[in-house]
C-alpha positions in Angstrom: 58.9 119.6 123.0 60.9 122.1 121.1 59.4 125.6 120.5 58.5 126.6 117.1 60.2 130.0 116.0 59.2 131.5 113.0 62.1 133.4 110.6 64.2 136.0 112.0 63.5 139.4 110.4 64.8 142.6 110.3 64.2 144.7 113.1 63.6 148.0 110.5 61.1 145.7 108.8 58.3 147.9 109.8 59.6 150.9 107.4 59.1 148.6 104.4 55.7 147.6 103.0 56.6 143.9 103.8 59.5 142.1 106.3 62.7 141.8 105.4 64.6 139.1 106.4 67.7 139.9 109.0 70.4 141.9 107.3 72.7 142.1 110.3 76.5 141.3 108.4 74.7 139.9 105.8 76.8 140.2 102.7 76.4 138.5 98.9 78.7 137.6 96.3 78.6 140.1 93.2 78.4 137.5 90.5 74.9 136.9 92.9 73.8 139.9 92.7 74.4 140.9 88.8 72.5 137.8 88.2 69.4 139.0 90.3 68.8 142.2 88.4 69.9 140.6 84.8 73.2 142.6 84.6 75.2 139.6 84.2 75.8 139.1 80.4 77.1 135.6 79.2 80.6 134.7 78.6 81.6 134.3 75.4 81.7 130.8 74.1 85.2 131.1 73.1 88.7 130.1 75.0 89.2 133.4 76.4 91.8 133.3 80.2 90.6 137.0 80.6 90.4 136.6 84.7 87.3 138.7 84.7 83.5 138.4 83.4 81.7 141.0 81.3 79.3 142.9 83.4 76.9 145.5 81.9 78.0 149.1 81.1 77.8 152.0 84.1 74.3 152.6 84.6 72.9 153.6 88.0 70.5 151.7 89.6 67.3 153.3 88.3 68.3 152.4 84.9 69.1 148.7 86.0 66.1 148.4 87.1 64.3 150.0 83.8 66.2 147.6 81.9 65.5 144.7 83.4 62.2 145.1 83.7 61.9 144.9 79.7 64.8 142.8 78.4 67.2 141.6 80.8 66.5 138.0 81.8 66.7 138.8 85.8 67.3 135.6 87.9 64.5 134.2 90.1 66.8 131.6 92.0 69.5 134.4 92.5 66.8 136.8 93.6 65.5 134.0 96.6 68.8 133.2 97.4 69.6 137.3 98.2 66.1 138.4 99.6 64.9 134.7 101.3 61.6 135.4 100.3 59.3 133.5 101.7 54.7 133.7 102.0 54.9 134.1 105.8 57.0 137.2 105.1 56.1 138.5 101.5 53.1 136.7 100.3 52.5 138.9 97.5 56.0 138.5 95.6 56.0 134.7 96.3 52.6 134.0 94.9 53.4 136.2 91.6 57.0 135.0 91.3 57.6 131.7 92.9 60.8 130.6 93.4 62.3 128.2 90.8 64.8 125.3 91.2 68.6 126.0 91.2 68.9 124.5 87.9 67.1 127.4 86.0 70.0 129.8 87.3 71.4 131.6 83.7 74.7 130.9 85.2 74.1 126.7 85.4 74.3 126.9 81.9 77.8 126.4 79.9 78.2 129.5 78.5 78.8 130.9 82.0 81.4 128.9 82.7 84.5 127.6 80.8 84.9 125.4 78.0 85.3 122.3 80.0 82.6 123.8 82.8 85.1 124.6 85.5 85.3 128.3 86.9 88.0 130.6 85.7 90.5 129.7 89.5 91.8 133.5 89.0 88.0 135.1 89.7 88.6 135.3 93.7 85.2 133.4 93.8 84.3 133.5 97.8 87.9 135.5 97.7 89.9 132.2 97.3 93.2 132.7 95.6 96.0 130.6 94.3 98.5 129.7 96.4 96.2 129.0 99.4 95.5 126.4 101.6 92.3 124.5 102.4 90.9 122.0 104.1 87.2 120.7 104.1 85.9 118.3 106.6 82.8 116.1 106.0 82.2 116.6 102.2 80.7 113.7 101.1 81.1 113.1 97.6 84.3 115.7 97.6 82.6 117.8 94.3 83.1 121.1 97.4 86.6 120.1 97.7 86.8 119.5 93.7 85.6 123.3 93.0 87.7 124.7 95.8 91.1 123.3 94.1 90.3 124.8 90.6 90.4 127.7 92.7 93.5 127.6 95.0 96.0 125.3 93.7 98.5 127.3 91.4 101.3 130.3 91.7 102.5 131.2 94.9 100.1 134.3 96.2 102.2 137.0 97.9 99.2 138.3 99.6 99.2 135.6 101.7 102.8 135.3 102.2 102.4 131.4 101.3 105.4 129.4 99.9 103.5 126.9 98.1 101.4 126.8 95.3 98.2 126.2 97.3 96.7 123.2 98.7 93.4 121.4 99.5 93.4 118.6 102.2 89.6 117.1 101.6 88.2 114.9 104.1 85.2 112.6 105.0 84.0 111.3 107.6 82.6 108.1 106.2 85.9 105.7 104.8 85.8 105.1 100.8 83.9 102.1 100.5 80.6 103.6 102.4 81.4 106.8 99.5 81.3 105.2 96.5 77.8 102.8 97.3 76.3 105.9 97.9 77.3 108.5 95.2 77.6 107.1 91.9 79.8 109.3 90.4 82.6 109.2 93.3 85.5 107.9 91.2 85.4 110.5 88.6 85.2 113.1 91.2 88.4 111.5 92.8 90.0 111.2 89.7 89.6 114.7 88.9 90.6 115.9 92.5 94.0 113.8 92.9 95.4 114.3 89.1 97.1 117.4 90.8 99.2 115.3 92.5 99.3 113.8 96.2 101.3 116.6 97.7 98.6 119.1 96.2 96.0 117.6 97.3 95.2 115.0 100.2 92.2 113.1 100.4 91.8 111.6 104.0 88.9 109.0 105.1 87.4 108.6 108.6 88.0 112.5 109.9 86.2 113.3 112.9 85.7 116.9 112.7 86.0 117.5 116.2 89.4 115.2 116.9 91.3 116.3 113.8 94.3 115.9 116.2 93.5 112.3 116.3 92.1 111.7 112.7 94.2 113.6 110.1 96.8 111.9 108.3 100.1 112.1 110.8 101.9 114.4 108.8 99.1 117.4 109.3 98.3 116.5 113.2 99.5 119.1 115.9 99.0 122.0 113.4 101.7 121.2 111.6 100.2 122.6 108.5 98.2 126.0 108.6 95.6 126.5 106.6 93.6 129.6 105.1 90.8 128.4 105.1 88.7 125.5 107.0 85.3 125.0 105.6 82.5 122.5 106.9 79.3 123.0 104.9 76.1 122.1 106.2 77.2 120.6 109.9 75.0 117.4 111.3 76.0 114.6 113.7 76.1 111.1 112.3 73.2 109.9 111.3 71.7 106.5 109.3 69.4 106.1 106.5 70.4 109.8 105.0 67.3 111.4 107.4 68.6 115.0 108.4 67.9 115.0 112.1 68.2 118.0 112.5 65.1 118.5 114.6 65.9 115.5 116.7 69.3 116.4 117.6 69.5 120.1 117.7 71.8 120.2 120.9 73.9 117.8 119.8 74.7 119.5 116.2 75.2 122.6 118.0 77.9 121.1 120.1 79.0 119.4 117.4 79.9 123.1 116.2 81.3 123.8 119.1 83.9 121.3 119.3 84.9 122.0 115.6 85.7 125.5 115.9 87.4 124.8 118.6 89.7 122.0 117.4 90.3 123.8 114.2 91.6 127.1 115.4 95.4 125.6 116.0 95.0 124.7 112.5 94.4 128.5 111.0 96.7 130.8 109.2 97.3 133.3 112.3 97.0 136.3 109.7 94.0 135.8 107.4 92.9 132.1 108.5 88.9 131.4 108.6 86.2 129.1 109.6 84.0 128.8 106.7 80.3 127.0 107.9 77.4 126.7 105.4 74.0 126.5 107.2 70.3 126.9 106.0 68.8 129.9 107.9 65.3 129.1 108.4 63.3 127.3 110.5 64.6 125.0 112.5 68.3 126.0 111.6 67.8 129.6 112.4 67.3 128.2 116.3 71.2 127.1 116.2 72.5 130.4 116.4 75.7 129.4 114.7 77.3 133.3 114.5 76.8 132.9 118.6 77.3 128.8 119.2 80.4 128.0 117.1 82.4 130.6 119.5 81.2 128.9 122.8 83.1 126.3 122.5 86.3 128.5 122.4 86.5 128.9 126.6 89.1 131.5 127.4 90.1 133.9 124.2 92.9 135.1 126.6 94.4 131.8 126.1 93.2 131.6 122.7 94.9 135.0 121.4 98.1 134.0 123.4 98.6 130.3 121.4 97.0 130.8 117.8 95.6 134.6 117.3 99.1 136.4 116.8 97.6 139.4 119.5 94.0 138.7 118.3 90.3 137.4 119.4 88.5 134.8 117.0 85.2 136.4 115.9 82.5 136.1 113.7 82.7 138.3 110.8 79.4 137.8 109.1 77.4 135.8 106.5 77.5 135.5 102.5 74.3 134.4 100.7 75.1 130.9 99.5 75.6 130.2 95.7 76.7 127.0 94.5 76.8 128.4 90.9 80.1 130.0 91.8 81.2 126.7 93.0 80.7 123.9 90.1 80.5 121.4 90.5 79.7 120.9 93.8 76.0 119.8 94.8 75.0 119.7 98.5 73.6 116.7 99.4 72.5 115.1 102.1 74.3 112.7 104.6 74.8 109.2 103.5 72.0 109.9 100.7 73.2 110.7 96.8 69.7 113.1 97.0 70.3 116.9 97.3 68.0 119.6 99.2 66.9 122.5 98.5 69.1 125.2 100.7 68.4 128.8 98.7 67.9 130.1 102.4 71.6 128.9 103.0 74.4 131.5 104.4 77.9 130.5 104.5 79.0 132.1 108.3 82.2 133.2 108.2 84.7 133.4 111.4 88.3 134.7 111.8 91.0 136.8 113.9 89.6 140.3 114.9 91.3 143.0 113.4 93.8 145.1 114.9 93.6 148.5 115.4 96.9 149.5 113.3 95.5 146.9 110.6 97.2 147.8 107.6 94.5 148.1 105.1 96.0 146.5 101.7 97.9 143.7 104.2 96.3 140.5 103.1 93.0 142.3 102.1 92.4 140.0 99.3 92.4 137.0 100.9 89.7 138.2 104.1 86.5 136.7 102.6 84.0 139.7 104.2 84.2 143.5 103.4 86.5 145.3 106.0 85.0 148.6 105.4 81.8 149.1 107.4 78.5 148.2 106.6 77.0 150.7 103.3 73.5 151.8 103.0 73.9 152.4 99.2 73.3 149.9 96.2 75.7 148.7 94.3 76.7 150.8 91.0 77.1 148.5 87.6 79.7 147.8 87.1 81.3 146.2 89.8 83.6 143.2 90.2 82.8 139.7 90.1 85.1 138.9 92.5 83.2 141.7 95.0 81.9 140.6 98.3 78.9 143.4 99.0 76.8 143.9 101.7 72.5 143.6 101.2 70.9 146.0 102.5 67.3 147.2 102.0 68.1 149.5 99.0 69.8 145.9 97.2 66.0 144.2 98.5 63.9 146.6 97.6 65.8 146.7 94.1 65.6 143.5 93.6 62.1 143.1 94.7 60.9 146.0 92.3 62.9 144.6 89.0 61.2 141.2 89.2 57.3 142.6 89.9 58.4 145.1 86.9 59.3 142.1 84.8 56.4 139.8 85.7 53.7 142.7 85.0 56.2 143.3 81.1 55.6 139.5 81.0 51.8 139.7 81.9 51.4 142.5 79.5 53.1 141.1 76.8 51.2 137.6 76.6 47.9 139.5 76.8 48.8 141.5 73.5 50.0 138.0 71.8 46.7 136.0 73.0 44.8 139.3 72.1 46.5 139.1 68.7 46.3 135.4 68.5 42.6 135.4 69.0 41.5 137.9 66.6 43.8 136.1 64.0 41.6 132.7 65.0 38.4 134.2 65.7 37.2 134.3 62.0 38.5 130.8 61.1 36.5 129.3 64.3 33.1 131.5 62.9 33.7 129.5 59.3 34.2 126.3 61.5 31.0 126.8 63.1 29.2 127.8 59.9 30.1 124.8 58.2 
């Protein structure tokens, strides 16, 4: 029988009134993080191509917090997604702010996005940029592989030294027919991903993610193509009935891993190519170990550095809270099954070449999807980029933490005033009821 774990925490967890969850190269998207203190103002509902989103004006963080504890609709989703709170770890926050579904997310709403609901593909969302190429494996109904080409294909991008104008090879491992009985909406998605054209974008059926050698359309075998990015999200061995598994077959969906990364790495950009894996983080997924597993499978990096790594050992880099606003329209879903799941606890793990000691630092910065800097203890300052990947840290939990207890007791306070109000307004009508 399989030994229970509970969620892995912070080992500083006992400096802080309640355990955190483990911040070790944990890192968040910006557009995340403005959204979980309510400093992300809407876009306007105009036709604007500016490449950037108004943020709020400087402030430091005390007055972020001041703010948005009074007016600034602070995000509860955005806030789980960050902190992973959860009533074995912080009982008190989750019973006076529960968590809420994606869907109530400011940013699922259209004036977040464009006119026609797609991201702005200039925003370096998850640090994609024109002029790349991707390739997903095992995306069901292709909406991950949709939202990634609104974000790569276009210009050539001299940061990445790339000589086309990006591309997205999107692949299943189920064939077309199985796809469109279970999603309903599978044509349109196709329609939408292959009116770029078919040597922009390749949809391929029946990929085995661990003999793309074998399964990829004969023109990318052999690593004749290199891509930028490879991204699998939310790994799981073939299964029947849509049922997860994941309990069941824990050592065979951590080989599974295995034999991915390691069939993927010929297939890499040797400068700023990466293994993209979404995975939920708590129990039982915490018990994979991905940052550890996926690089097993890789035998001897002498070997490895010699063929693909241009001088360089394949590492893990670290992992970025999960936010599938950033990526419309994409919806996770489970295998074989048109039903999502609830993943707020997900972590995209992130895995490429180990940099070099005479790295320059503005070679192909843009394109590496975690921070290169080290690790800061400091919160971020308003304004900051969209585009910014940032690392969480206590300060960024305990911040967030504080803003939303702040709101709920301005909330609290301010519908005991209006029922206050509102029964002293009534209270004289209901005596004349009564008397009459």
């Amino acid at each position: 029988m399989m030994q229970h774990r509970g969620p892995t925490i912070d080992a500083s967890a006992h400096h802080a009134p309640y355990p955190r969850r483990n911040l070790d190269k944990l890192y968040c998207q910006s557009l995340t993080y403005l959204c979980a203190i309510g400093a992300l103002p809407r876009r306007p509902n105009n036709n604007n191509n500016s490449s950037d989103v108004a943020v709020a004006d400087a402030v430091d963080a005390p007055s972020v917090a001041t703010a948005a504890a009074t007016t600034a609709p602070c995000c509860v989703p955005c806030a789980y997604k960050i902190c992973n709170f959860d009533i074995s770890l912080d009982s008190d926050f989750t019973k006076r702010i529960p968590n809420q579904r994606p869907e109530q997310c400011p940013r699922s709403h259209s004036s977040y996005n464009d006119g026609d609901g797609e991201t702005d593909s200039r925003d370096g969302t998850m640090r994609y940029h024109r002029g790349m190429n991707v390739l997903t494996v095992g995306d069901g109904d292709f909406t991950f592989s949709l939202a990634v080409a609104r974000l790569v294909i276009g210009d050539t991008n001299n940061d990445c030294h790339t000589t086309s104008r990006g591309m997205v090879v999107a692949t299943s491992y189920e064939n077309s027919d199985t796809l469109r009985k279970v999603y309903p909406d599978f044509d349109k998605t196709l329609d939408s991903l292959t009116c770029h054209g078919e040597n922009i974008v390749t949809v391929a059926y029946n990929v085995d993610a661990t003999r793309l050698d074998e399964t990829l359309p004969e023109h990318l075998q052999r690593g004749r193509v290199k891509f930028h990015r490879i991204c699998w999200n939310f790994p799981c061995t073939a299964i029947d009935s849509g049922q997860d598994g994941q309990n069941d077959a824990m050592e065979q969906n951590k080989e599974l891993c295995r034999k991915f990364v390691a069939n993927a790495l010929s297939y890499l950009d040797a400068d700023c190519g990466e293994i993209h894996m979404a995975h939920k983080t708590k129990p039982p997924y915490n018990q994979w170990l991905l940052e550890k597993v996926a690089l097993e499978g890789l035998g001897n990096q002498a070997d490895i550095i010699k063929r693909y790594g241009n001088g360089r050992e394949f590492e893990y880099k670290g992992r970025i809270v999960f936010d599938r606003c950033t990526l419309p329209p994409y919806t996770p879903r489970k295998a074989l099954d048109r039903k999502s799941f609830p993943c707020h606890d997900a972590c995209i793990y992130v895995f490429g070449w180990r940099k070099k000691n005479n790295y320059d630092q503005d070679h192909h910065l843009s394109t590496l999807t975690t921070p290169q800097s080290s690790t800061t203890d400091n919160v971020p300052v308003v304004p900051i980029l969209p585009s910014s990947i940032v690392p969480v840290n206590s300060k960024m939990m305990d911040m967030i933490r504080s803003i939303h207890i702040e709101h709920s007791n301005s909330k609290r306070k301010s519908d005991t005033r209006t029922n206050i109000t509102s029964n002293k307004r009534n209270g004289p009508r209901n005596k004349r009821r009564k008397k009459g």
